[in-house]
C-alpha positions in Angstrom: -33.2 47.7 77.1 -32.1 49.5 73.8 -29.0 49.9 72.3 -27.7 52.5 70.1 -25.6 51.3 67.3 -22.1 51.5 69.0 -23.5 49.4 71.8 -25.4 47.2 69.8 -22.1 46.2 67.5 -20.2 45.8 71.0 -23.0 43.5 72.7 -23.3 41.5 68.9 -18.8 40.8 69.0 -19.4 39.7 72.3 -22.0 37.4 71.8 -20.5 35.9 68.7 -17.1 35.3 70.7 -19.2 33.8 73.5 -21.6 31.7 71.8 -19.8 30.7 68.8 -16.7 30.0 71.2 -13.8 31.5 68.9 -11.1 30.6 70.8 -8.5 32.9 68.5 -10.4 36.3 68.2 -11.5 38.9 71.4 -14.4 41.3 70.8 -12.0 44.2 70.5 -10.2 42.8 67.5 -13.4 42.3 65.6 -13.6 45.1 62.7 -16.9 46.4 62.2 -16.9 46.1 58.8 -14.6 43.0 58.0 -16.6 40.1 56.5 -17.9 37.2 59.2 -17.8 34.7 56.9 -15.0 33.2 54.9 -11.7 35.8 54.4 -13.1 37.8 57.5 -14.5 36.1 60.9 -14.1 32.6 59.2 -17.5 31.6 60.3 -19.0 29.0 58.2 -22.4 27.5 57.8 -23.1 26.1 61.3 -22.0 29.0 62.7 -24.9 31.0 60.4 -27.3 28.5 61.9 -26.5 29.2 65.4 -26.3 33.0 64.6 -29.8 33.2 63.3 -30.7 31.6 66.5 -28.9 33.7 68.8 -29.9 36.5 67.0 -33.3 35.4 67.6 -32.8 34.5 71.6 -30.8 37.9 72.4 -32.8 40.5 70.3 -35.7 38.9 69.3 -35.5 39.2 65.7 -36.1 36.8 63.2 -33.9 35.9 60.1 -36.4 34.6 57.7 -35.0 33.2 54.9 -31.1 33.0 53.5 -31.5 35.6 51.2 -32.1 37.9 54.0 -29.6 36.1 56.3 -26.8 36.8 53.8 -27.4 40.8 53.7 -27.7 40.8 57.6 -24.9 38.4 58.2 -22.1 40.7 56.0 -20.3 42.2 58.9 -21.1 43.2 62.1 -22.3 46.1 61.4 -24.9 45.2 58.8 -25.9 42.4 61.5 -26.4 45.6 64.0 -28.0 48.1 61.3 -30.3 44.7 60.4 -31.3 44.3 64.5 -32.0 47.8 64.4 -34.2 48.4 61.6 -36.2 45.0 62.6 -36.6 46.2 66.8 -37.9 49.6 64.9 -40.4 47.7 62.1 -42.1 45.4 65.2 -42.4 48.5 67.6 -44.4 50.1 64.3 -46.3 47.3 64.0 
């Protein structure tokens, strides 16, 4: 199944309400450019762990390393653009 972009930041707010069980926050009220981590989401670094993983279980795309993690993990929609660009690289490939 692919996503376009709009879907794609949709399916990611859903999943990180889901799995990461924010009790305070719905999808909808997630801005797609508002940080996840500290001022923004509030996630913190078990929720990056479990991210990279869902990430991984969901879409199939690996975060490598934290340097990579933190560019990808800036908002939701650098998370989606990240998704993306990866699903396109291992189709090239």
């Amino acid at each position: 199944m692919k996503l376009d972009l709009n879907e794609l930041k949709q399916k990611l707010k859903e999943i990180i309400v889901r799995d990461l069980k924010l009790i305070d926050i719905t999808p909808e009220e997630i801005d797609d450019n508002a940080p996840l981590f500290g001022e923004g989401l509030g996630l913190d670094s078990l929720d990056a762990v479990e991210l990279v993983v869902i990430i991984q279980k969901n879409f199939g795309v690996q975060i490598i390393d934290m340097e990579e993690g933190r560019k990808a993990f800036e908002s939701i929609e650098t998370l989606a653009k990240f998704i993306l660009d990866r699903q396109k690289e291992d189709q090239n490939s």
